[in-house]
C-alpha positions as CSV (number, residue, x, y, z in Angstrom):
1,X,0.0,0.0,0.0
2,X,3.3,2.1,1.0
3,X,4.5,1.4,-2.6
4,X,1.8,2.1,-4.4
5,X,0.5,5.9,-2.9
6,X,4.7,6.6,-3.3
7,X,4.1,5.4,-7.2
8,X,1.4,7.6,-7.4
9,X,3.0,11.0,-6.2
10,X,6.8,9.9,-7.9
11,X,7.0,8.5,-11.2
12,X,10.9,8.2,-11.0
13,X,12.3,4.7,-9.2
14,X,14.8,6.5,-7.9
15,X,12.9,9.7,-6.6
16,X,10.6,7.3,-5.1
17,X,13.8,5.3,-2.9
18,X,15.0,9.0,-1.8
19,X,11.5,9.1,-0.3
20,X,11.2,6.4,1.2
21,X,14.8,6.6,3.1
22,X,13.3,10.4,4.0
23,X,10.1,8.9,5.7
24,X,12.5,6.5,7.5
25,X,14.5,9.9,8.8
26,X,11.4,11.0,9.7
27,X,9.7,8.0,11.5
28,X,13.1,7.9,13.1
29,X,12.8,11.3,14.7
30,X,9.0,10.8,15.9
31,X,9.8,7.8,17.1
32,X,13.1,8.3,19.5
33,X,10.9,11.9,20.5
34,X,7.7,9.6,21.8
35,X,9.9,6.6,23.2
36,X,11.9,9.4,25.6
37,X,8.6,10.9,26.9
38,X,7.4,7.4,27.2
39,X,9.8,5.7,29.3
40,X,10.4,9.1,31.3
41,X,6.5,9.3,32.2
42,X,6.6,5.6,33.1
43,X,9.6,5.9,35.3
44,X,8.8,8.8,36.8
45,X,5.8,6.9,38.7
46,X,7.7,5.0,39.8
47,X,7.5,6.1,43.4
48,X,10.5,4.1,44.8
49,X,13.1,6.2,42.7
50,X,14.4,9.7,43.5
51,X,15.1,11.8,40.4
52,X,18.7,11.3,39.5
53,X,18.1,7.3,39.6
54,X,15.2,7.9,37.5
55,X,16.9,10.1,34.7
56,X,19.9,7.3,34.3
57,X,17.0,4.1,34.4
58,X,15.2,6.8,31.6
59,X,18.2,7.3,29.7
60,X,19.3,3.2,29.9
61,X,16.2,1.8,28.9
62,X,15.1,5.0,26.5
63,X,18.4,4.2,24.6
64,X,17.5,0.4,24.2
65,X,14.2,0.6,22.8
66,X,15.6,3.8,20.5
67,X,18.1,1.7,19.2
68,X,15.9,-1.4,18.4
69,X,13.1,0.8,16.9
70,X,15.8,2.6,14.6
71,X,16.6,-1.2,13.4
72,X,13.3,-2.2,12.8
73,X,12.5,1.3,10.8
74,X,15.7,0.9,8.7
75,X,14.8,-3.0,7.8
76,X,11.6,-2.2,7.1
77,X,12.7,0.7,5.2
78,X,15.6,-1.3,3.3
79,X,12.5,-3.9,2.5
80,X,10.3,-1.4,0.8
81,X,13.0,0.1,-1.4
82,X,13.9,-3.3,-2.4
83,X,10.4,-3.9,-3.3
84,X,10.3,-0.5,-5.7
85,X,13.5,-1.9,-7.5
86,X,12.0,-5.0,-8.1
87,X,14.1,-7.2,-6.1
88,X,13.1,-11.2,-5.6
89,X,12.7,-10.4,-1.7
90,X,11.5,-14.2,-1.0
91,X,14.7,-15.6,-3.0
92,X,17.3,-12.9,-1.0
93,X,15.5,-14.1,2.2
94,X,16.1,-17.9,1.7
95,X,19.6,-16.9,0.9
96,X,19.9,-14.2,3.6
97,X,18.6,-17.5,6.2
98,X,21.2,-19.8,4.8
99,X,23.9,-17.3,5.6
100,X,22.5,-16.4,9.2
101,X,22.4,-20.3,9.5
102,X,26.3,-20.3,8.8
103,X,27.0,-16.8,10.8
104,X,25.2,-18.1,13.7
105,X,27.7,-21.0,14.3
106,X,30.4,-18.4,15.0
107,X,28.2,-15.7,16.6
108,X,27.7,-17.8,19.9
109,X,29.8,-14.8,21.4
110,X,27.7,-12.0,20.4
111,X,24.3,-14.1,21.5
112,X,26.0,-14.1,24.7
113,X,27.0,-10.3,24.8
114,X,23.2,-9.7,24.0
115,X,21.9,-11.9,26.6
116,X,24.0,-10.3,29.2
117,X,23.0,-7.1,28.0
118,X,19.4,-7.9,28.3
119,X,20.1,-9.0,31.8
120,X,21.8,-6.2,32.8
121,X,19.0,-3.8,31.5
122,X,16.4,-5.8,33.0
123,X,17.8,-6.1,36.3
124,X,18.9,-2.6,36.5
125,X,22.6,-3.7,37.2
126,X,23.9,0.1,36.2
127,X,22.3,2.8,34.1
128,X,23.8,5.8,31.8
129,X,25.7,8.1,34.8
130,X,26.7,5.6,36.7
131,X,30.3,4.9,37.7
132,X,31.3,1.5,37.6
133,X,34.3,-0.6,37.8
134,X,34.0,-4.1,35.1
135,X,36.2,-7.0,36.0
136,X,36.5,-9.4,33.2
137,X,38.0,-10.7,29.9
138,X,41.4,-10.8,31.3
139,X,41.5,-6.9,32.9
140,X,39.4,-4.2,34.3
141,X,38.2,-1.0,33.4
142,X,36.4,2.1,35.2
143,X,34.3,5.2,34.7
144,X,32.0,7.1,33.9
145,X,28.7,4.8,31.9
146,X,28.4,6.9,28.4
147,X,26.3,4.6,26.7
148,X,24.9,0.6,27.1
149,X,23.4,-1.3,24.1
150,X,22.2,-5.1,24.4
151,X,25.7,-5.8,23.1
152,X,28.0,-3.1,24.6
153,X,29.0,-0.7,27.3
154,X,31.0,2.5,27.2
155,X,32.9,3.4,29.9
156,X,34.7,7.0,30.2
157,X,37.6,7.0,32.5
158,X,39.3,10.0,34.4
159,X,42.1,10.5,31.6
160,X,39.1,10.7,29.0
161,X,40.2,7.3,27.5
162,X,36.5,5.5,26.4
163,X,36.4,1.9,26.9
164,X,34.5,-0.4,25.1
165,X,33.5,-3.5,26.6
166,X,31.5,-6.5,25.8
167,X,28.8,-7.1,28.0
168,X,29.3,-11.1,28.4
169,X,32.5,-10.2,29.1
170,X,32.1,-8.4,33.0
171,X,32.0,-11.2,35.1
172,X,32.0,-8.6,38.4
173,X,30.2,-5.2,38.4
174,X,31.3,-2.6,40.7
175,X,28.6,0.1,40.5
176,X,30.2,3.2,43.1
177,X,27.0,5.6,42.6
178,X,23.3,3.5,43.1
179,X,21.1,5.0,45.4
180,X,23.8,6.3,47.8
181,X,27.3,6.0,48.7
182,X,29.4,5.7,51.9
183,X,32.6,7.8,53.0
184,X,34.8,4.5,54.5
185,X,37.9,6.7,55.5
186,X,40.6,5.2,58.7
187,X,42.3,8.7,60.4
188,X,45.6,7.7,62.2
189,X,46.4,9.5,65.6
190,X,48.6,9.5,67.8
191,X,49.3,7.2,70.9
192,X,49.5,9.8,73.4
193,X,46.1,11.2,72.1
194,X,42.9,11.3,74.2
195,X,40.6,8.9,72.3
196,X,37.5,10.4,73.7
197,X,38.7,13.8,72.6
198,X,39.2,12.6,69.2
199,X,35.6,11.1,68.8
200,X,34.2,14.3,69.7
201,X,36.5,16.4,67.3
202,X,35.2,14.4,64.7
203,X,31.6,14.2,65.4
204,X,31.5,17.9,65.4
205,X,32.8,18.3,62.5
206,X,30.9,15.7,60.2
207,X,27.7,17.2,62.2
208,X,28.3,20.8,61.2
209,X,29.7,19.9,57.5
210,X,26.0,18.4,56.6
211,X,24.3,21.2,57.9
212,X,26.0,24.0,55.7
213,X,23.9,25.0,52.6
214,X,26.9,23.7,50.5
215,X,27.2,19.9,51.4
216,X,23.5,19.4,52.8
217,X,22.2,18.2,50.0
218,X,25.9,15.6,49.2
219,X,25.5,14.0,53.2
220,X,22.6,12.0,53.7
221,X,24.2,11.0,56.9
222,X,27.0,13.2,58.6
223,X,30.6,11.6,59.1
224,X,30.9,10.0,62.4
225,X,33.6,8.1,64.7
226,X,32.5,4.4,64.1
227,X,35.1,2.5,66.4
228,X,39.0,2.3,67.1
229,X,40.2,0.2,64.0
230,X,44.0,-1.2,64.5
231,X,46.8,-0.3,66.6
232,X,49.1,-0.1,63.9
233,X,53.3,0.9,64.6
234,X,53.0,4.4,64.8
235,X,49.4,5.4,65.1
236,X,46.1,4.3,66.4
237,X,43.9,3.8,63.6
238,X,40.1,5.5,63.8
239,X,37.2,3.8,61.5
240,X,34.9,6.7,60.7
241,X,31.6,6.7,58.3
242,X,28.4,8.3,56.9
243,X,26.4,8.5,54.2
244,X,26.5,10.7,50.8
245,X,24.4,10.8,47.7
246,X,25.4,8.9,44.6
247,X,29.1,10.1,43.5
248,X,29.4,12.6,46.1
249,X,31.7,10.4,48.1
250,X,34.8,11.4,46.7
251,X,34.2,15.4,47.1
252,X,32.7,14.8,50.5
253,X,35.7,12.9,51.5
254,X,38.5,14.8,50.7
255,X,36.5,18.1,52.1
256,X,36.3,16.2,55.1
257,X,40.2,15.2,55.0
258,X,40.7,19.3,54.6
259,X,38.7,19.9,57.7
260,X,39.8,17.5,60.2
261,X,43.1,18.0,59.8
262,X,42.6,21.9,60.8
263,X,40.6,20.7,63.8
264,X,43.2,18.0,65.2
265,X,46.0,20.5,65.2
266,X,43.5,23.0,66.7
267,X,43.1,20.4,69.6
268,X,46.7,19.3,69.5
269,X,45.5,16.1,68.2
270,X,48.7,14.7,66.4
271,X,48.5,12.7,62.9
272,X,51.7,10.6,63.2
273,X,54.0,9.7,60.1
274,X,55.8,6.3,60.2
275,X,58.7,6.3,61.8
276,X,61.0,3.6,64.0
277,X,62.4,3.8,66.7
278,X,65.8,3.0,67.4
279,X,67.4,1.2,71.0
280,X,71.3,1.4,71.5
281,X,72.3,-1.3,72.6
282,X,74.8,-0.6,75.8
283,X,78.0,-0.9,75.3
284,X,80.4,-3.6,77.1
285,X,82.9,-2.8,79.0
286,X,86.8,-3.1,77.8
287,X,89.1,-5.4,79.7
């Protein structure tokens, strides 16, 4: 039917193919425009999500089904231009099966990359934003998700290098920013210190950090003096923890860092560097 209202405005075969690939540009377009309002109006009801976990699940799953509808447009359009040429589409096809018989037997690989994919999709394993670390197919990469296909993930590390892995390939995912994050940082003091001095010091200071307009909305849960970790050779080591939003941790940590410091040495709290001590032996007498 296509064909046939396409014959009746163009009279040239080749006018009519230009057409048809423009009302594939344009199905593309309208399509991609009422999948992302789709999938963002069905995510956002989701009442479980808060709005940055919700834009990366949009942005994941609104690139899936973009990508699969721009296949199916560009088949269909490669079908129907086929059909204005006057191609035998039912002899291509028999051919075109016998071939994906042959290219199947060494495509197990990519079934498997678009199985994981699936999986990882489905399961909500990372979205588009998150940073992850991928362990698997001999090494590891991390960054910064760009992009994830049913075969693919794109991974942006902190020297800009993009990373392209197969998704069969990640046999462990690291994922550093879903839902929330936790600052997991050991302070070393000294011996001599008071520790109940010390747990106050830092409690204050995680407490009034998350109330300043500035991190309020990074801490979920202010920095806090967990428990005395290790005795190590030089220090005592002090386990503190709290809460941040997603990919806050590592701004919210090294603030902190910044800020205890200035409070220990107000206090005369001491932060020890390695060091060994050395016992002279005495000396024996002469004869």
């Amino acid at each position: 039917m296509i064909i046939d209202i396409l014959q009746e405005i163009f009279q040239n075969t080749f006018t009519i193919v230009l057409a048809v690939i423009a009302l594939a540009f344009a199905a593309q377009l309208i399509v991609r425009r009422i999948i992302k309002l789709a999938v963002h109006r069905l995510i956002a009801k989701h009442e479980h999500l808060n709005p940055i976990d919700a834009h990366k699940r949009a942005e994941t799953v609104g690139g899936v089904f973009r990508t699969l509808s721009a296949v199916l447009i560009w088949v269909s359009a490669l079908l129907v231009a086929l059909a204005i040429l006057e191609v035998d589409i039912a002899a291509l096809m028999t051919g075109a099966g016998l071939i994906g018989i042959i290219v199947g037997f060494g495509a197990q690989s990519t079934i498997k990359d678009i199985l994981a994919g699936l999986f990882i999709i489905s399961e909500n394993q990372y979205r588009v934003g998150d940073i992850i670390r991928l362990n698997g197919g001999g090494g590891e990469v991390a960054g910064v998700v760009e992009e994830i296909t049913v075969r693919i993930t794109k991974l942006r590390d902190l020297d800009g290098n993009l990373h392209i892995v197969r998704n069969g390939n990640a046999d462990i995912v690291s994922n550093f920013t879903f839902d929330h994050a936790n600052v997991n940082l050991n302070l070393s003091v000294a011996y001599d210190s008071d520790i109940d001095l010390v747990e106050k010091i830092i409690n204050n200071t995680g407490a009034k950090m998350a109330k300043e307009p500035e991190w309020s909305e990074a801490i979920r849960e202010p920095i806090q003096f967990l428990r005395v970790d290790d005795f190590a050779d030089s220090a005592i080591m002090i386990k503190t923890l709290g809460q941040v939003a997603p990919a806050e941790q590592w701004a919210v940590t090294g603030e902190f860092r910044r800020r205890i410091k200035k409070a220990f040495e107000k206090d005369g709290i001491s932060i020890p560097f390695p060091q060994i001590v050395i016992h002279e032996a005495p000396k024996t007498a002469k004869k």
